[in-house]
Biopython code that builds the backbone (N, CA, C, O; Angstrom):
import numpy as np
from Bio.PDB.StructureBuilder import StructureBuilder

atoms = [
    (1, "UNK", "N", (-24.064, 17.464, 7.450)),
    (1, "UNK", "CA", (-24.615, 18.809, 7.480)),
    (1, "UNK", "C", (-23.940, 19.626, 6.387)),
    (1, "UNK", "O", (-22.722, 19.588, 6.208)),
    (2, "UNK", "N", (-24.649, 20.257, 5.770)),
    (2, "UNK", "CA", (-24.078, 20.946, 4.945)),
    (2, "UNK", "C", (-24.473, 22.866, 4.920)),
    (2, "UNK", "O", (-25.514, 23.425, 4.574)),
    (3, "UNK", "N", (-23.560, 23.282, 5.280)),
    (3, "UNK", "CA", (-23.641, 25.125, 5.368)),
    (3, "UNK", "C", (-23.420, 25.746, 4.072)),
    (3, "UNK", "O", (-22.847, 25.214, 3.121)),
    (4, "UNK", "N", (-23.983, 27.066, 4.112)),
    (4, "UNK", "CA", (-23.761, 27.830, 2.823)),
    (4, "UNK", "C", (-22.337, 28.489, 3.162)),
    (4, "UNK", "O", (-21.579, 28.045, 4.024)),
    (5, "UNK", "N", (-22.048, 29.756, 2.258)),
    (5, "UNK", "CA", (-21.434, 31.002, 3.144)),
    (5, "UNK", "C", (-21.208, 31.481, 4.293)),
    (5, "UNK", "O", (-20.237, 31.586, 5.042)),
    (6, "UNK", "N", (-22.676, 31.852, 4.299)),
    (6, "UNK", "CA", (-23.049, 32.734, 5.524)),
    (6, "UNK", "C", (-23.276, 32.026, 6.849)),
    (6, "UNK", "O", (-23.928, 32.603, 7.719)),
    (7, "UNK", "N", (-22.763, 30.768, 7.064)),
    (7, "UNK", "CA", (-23.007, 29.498, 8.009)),
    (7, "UNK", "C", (-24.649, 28.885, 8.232)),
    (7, "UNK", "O", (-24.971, 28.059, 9.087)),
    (8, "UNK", "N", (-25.297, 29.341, 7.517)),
    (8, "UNK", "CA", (-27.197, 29.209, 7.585)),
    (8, "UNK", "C", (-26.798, 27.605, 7.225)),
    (8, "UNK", "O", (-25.808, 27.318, 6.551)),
    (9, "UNK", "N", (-27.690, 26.656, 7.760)),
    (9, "UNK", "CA", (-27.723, 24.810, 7.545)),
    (9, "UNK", "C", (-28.733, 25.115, 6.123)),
    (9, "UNK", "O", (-29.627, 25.958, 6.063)),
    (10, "UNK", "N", (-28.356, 24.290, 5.161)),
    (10, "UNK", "CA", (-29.091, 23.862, 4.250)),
    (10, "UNK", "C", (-29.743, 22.901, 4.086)),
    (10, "UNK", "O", (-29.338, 22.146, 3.202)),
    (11, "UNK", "N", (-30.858, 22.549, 4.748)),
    (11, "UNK", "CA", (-32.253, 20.959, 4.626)),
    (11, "UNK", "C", (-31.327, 20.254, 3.340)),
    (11, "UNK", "O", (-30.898, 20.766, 2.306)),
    (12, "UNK", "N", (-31.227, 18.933, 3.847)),
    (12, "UNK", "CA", (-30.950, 17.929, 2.908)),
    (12, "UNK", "C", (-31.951, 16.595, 3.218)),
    (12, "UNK", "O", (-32.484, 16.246, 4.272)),
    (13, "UNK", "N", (-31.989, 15.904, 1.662)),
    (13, "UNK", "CA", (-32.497, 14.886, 1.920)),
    (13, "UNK", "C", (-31.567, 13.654, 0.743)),
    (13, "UNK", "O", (-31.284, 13.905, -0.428)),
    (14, "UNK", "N", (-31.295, 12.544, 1.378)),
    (14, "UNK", "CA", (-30.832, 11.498, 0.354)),
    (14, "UNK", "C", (-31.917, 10.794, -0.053)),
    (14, "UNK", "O", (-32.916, 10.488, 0.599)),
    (15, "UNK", "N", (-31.617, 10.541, -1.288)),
    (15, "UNK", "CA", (-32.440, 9.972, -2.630)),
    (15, "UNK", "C", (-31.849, 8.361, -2.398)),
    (15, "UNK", "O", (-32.368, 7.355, -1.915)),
    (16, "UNK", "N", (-30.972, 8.546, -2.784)),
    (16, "UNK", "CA", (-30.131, 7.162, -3.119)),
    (16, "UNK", "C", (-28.872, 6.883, -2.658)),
    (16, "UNK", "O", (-28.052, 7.800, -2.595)),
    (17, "UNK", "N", (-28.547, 5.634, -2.284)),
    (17, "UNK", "CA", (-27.437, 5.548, -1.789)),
    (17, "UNK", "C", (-26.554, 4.349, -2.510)),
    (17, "UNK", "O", (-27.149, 3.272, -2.456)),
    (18, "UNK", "N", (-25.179, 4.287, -3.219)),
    (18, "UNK", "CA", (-24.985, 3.145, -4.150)),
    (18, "UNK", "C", (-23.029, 3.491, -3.956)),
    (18, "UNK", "O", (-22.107, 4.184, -3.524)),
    (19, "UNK", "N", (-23.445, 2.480, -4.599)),
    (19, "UNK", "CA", (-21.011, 2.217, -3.652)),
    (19, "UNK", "C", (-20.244, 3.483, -4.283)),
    (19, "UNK", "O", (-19.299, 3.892, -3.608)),
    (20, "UNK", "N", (-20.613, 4.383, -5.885)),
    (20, "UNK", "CA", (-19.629, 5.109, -5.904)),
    (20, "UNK", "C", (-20.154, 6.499, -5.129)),
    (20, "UNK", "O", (-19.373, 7.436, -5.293)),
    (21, "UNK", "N", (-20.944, 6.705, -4.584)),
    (21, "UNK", "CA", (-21.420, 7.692, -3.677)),
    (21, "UNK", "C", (-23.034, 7.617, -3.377)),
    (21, "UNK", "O", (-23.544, 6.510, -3.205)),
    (22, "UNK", "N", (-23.736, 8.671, -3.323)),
    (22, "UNK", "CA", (-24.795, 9.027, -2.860)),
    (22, "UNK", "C", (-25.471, 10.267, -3.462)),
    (22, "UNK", "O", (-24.709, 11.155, -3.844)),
    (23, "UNK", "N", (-26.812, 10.458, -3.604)),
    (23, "UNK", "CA", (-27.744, 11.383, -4.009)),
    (23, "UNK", "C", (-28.555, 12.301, -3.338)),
    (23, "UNK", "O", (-29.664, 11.962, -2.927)),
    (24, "UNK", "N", (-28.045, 13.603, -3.164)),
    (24, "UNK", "CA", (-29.049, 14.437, -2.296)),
    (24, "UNK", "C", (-29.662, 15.468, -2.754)),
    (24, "UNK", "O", (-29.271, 16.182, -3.678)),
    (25, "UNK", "N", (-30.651, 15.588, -2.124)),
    (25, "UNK", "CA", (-31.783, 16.906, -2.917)),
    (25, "UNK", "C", (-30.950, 17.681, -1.640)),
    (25, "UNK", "O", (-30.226, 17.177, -0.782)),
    (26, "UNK", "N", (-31.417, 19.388, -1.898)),
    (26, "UNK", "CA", (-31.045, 20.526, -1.169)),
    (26, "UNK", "C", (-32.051, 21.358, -1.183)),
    (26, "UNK", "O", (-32.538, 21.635, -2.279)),
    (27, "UNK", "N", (-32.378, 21.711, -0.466)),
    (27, "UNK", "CA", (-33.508, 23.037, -0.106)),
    (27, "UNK", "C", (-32.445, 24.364, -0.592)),
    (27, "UNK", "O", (-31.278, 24.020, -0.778)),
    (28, "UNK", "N", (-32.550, 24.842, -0.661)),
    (28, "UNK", "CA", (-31.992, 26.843, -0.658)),
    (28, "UNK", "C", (-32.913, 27.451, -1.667)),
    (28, "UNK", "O", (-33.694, 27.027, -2.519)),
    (29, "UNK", "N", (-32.591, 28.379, -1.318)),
    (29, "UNK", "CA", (-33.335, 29.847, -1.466)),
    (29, "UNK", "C", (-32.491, 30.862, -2.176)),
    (29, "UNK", "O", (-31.397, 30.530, -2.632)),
    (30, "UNK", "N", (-33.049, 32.351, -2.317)),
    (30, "UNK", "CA", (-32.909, 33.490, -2.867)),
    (30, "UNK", "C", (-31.688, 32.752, -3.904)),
    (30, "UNK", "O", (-30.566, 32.559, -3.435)),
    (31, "UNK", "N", (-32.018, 32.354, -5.381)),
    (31, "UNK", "CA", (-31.123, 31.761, -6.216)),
    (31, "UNK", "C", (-31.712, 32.861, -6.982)),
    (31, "UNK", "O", (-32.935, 32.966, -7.068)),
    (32, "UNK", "N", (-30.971, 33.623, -7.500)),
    (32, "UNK", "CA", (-30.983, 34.678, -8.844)),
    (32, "UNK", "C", (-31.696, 34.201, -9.764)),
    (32, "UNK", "O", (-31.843, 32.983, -9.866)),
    (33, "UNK", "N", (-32.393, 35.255, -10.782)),
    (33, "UNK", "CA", (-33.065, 35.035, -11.753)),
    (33, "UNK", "C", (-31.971, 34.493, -13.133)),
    (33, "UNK", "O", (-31.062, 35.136, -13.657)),
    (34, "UNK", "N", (-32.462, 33.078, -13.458)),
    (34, "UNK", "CA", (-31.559, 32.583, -14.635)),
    (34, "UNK", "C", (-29.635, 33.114, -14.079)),
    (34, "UNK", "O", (-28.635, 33.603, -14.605)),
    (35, "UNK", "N", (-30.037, 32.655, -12.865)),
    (35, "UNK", "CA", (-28.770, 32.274, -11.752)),
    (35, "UNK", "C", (-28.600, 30.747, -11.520)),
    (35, "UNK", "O", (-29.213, 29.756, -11.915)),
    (36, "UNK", "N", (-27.060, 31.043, -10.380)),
    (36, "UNK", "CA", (-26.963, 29.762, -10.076)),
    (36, "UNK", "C", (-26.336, 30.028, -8.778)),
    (36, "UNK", "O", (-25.722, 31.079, -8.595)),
    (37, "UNK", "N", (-26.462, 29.081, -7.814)),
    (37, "UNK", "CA", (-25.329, 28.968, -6.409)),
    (37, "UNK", "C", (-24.418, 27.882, -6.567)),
    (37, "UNK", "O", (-24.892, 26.885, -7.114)),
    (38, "UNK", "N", (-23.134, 27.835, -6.192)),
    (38, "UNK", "CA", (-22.836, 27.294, -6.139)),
    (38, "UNK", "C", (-22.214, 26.560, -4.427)),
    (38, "UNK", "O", (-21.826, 27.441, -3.659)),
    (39, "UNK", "N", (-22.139, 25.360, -3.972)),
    (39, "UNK", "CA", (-22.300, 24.765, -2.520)),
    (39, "UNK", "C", (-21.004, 24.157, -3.060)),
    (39, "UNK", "O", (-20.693, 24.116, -4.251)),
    (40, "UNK", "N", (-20.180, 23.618, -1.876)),
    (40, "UNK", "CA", (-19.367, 22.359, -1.548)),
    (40, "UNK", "C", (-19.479, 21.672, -0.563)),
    (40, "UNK", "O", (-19.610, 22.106, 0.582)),
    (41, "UNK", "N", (-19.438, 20.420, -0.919)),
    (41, "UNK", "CA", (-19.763, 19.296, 0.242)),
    (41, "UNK", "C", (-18.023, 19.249, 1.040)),
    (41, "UNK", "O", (-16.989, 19.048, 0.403)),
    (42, "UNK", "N", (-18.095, 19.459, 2.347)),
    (42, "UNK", "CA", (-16.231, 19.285, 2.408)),
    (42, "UNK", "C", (-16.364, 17.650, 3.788)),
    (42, "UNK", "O", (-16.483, 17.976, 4.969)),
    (43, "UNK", "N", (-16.345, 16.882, 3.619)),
    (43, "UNK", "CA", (-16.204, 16.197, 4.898)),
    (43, "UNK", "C", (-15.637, 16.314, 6.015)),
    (43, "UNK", "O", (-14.471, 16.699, 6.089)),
    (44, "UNK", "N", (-16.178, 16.082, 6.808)),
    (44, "UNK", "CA", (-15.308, 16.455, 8.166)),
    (44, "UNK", "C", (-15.939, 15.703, 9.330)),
    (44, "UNK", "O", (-16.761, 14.848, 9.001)),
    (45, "UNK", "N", (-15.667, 15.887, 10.834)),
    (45, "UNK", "CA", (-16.462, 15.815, 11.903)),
    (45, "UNK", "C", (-17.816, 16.446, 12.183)),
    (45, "UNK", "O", (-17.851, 17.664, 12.011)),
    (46, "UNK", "N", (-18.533, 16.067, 12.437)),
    (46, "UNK", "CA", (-19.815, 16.101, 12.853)),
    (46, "UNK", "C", (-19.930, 17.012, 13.856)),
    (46, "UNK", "O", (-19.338, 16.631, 14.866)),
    (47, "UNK", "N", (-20.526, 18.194, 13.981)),
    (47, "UNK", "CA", (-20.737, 19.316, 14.975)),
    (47, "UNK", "C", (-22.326, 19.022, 15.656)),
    (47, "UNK", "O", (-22.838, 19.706, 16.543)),
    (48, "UNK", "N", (-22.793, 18.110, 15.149)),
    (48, "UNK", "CA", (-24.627, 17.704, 15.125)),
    (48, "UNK", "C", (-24.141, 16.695, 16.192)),
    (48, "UNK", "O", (-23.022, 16.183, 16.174)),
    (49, "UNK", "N", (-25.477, 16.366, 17.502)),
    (49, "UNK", "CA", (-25.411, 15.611, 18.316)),
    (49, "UNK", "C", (-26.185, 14.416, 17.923)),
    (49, "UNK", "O", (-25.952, 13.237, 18.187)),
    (50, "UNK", "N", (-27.152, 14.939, 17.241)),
    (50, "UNK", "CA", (-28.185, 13.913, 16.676)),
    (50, "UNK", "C", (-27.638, 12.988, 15.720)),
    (50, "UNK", "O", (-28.381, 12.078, 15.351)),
    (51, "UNK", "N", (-25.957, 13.084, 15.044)),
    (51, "UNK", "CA", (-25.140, 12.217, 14.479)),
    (51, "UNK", "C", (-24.072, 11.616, 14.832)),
    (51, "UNK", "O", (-23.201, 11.110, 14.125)),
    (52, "UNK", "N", (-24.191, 11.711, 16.384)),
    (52, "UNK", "CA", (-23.212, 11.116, 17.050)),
    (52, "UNK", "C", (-23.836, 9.701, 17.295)),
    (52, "UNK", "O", (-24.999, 9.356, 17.086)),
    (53, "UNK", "N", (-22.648, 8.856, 17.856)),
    (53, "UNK", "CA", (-23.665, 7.636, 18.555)),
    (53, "UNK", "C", (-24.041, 7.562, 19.737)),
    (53, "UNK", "O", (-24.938, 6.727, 19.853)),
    (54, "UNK", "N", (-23.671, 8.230, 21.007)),
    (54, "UNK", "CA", (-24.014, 8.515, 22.478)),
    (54, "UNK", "C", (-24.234, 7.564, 23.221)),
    (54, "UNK", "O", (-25.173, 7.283, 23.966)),
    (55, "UNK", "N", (-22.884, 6.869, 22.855)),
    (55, "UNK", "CA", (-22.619, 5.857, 23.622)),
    (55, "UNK", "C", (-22.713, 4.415, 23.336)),
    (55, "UNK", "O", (-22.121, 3.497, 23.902)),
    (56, "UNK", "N", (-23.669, 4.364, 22.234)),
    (56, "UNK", "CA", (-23.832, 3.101, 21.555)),
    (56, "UNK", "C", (-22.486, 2.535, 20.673)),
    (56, "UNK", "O", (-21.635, 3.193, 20.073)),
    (57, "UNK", "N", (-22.624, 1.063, 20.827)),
    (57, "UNK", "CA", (-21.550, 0.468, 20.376)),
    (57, "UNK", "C", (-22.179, -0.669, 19.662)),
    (57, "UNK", "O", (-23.385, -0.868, 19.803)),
    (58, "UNK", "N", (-21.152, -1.746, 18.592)),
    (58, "UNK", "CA", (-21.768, -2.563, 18.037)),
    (58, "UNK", "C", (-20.121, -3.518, 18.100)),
    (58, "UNK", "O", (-18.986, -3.168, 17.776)),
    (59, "UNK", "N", (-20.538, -4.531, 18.542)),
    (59, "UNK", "CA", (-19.212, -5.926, 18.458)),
    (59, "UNK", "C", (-19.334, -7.336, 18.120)),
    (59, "UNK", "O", (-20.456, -7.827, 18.001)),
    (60, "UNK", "N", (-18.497, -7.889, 17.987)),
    (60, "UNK", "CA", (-18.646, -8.885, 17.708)),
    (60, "UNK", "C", (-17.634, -9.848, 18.102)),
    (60, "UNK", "O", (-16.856, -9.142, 18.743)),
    (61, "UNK", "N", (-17.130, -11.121, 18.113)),
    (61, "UNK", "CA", (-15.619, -11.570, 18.086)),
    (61, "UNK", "C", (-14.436, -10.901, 17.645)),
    (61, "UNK", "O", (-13.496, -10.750, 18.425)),
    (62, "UNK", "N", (-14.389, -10.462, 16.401)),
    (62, "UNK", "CA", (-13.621, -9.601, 16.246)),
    (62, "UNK", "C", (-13.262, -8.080, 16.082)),
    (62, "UNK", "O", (-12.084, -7.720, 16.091)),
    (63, "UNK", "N", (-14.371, -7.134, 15.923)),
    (63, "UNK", "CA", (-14.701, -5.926, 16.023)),
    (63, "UNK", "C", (-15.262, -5.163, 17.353)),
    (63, "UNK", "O", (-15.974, -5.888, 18.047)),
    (64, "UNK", "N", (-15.126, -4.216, 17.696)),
    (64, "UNK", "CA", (-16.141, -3.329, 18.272)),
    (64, "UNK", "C", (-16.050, -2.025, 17.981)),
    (64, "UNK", "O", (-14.912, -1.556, 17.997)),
    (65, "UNK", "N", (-16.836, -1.398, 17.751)),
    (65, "UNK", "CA", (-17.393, 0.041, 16.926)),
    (65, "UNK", "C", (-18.028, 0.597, 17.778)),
    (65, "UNK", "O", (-19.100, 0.190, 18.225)),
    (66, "UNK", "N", (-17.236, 1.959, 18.233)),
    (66, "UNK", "CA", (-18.151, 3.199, 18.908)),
    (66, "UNK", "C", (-18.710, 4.259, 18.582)),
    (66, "UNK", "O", (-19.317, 4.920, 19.424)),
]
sb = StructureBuilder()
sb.init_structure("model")
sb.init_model(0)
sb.init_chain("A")
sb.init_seg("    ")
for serial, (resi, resn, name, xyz) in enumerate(atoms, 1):
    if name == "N":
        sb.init_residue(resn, " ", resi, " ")
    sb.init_atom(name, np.array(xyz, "f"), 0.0, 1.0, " ", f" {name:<3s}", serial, name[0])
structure = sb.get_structure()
């Protein structure tokens, strides 16, 4: 998830995904005339439920992942 400032969610979509990172388009708005915004991506925990796993797990002999 990614927030502006003002905590408003900004629509994302990934393009591409490749080992030294990833590609995303961004929706926003009211961008100044022959302006610019500037965003930061900061990583963290997930506040979204819909990116949790809820309970699902994945194992194997030697792994299990929750």
């Amino acid at each position: 998830m990614i927030v502006d400032s003002e905590g408003k969610q900004i629509p994302i979509q990934k393009y591409e995904q490749r080992t030294e990172g990833a590609y995303y388009g961004l929706w926003v708005s009211d961008i100044p005339a022959m302006g610019y915004k500037t965003y930061s991506i900061v990583p963290g925990v997930s506040k979204n439920p819909e990116t949790t796993s809820m309970g699902k797990s994945l194992e194997n002999a030697y792994y299990k992942v929750d």
